[in-house]
C-alpha positions in Angstrom: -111.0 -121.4 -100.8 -109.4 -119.5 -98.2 -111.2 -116.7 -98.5 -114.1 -115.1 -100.7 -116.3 -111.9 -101.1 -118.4 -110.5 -103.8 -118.6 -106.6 -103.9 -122.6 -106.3 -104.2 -124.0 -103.5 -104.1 -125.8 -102.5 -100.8 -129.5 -103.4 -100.5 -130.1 -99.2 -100.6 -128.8 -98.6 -104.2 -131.6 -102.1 -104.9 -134.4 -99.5 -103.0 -133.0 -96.3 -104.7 -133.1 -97.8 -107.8 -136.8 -99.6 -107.8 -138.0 -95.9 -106.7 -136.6 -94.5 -109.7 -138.5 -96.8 -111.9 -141.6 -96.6 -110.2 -141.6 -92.8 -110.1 -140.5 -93.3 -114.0 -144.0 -95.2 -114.3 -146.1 -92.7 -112.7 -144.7 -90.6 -115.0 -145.0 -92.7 -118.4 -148.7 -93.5 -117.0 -149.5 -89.8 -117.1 -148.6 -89.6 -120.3 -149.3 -92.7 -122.4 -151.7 -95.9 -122.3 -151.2 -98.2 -120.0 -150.1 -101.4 -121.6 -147.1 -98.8 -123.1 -146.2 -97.5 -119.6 -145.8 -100.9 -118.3 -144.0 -102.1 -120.8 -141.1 -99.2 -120.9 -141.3 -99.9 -116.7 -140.5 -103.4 -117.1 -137.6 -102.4 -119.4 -136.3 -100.2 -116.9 -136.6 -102.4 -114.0 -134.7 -105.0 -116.4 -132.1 -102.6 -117.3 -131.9 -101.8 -113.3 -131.2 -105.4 -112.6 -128.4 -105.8 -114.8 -126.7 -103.0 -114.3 -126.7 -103.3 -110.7 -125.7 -106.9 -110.6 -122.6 -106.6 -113.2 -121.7 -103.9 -111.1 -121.5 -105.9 -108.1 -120.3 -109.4 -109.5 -116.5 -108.9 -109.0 -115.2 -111.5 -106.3 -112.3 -111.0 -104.8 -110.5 -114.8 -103.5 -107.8 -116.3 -102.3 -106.9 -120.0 -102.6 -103.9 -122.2 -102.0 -102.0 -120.5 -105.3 -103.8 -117.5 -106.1 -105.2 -113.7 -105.3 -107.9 -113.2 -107.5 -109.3 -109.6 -107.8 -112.3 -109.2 -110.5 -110.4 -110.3 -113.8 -107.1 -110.3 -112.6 -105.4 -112.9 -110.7 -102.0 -113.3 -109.6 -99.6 -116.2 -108.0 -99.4 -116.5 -104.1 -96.0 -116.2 -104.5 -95.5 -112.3 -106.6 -97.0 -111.1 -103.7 -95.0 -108.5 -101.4 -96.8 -106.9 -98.7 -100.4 -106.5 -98.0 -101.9 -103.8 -96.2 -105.3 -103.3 -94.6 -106.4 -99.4 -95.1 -109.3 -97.9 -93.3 -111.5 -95.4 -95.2 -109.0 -92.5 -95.4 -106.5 -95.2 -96.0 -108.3 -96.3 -99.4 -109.1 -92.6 -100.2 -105.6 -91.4 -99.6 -104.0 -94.6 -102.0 -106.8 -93.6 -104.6 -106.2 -90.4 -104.7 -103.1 -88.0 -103.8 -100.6 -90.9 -103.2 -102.0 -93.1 -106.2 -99.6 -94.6 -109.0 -101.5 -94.3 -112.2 -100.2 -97.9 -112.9 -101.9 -99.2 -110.3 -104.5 -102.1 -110.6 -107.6 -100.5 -108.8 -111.0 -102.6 -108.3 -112.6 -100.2 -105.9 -116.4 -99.7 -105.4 -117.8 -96.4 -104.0 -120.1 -98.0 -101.4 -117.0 -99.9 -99.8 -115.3 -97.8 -97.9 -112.3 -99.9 -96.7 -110.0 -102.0 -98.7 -106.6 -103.6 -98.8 -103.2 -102.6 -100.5 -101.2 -105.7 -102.0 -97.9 -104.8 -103.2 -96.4 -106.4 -106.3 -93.1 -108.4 -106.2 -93.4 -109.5 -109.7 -90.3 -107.3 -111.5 -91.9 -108.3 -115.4 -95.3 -106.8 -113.8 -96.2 -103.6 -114.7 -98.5 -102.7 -111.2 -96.8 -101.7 -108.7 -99.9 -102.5 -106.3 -103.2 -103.3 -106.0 -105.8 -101.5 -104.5 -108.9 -103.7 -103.7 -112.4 -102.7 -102.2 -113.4 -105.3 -99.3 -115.7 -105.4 -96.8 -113.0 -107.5 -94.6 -109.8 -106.6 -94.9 -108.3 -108.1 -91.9 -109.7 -111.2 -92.9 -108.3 -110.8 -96.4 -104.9 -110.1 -95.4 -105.1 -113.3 -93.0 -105.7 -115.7 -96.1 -103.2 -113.9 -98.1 -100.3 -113.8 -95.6 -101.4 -117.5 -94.9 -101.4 -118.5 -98.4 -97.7 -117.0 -98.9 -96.6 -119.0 -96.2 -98.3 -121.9 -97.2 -96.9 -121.3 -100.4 -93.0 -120.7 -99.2 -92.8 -123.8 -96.9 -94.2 -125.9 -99.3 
């Protein structure tokens, strides 16, 4: 694996979160037994964890063959150029310069990202536009792997 990153969510939306069920608790306390407030608590804080953690299971990777970006992968090889964007750079790509056929796997929290252009003609992205927390390091492994890829 050249390269790998999982998009979790950042440790304040975990806080955020556990304060919003305990404040619901307090507030189911006031108003029913106890047994039934803990019980819709612990169904909260269960519905917290999984929504949080699905929402922050996409990996992004690259290995000696393939980009993979949440579901979608692609060859080494259909890749055309691959550009690092800073916040504005991301915001800017996802917003007045987007193509609405774009493959996007952004996450709000990550502010920077990378642009990978699409040289496969059958495909019907023109680009995607990937959330990372490294994306010098990202476009390292990708430019590498297409090298790789090429001379061998």
């Amino acid at each position: 694996m050249d390269y790998a990153e999982r998009l979790t969510v950042p440790l304040r939306w975990w806080v955020q979160g556990t304060m919003l069920v305990a404040s619901l608790w307090l507030a189911v306390l006031a108003a029913t037994p106890e047994a039934i407030a803990w019980t819709i608590t612990a169904v909260a804080m269960l519905l917290l964890v999984a929504l949080l953690g699905a929402y922050g299971r996409p990996r992004v990777s690259v290995d000696s063959t393939t980009f993979r970006a949440g579901r979608a992968h692609i060859p080494l090889e259909l890749i055309g150029d691959v550009t690092p964007l800073d916040a504005e750079g991301v915001r800017r790509q996802a917003g007045v310069d987007a193509d609405a056929r774009a493959y996007l796997l952004l996450r709000p929290y990550i502010k920077r990202g990378v642009r990978v252009d699409i040289a496969d003609p059958s495909d019907p992205s023109p680009y995607w536009l990937v959330s990372t927390r490294r994306p010098e390091e990202l476009v390292s492994a990708l430019e590498a792997g297409r090298v790789r890829r090429s001379a061998g």
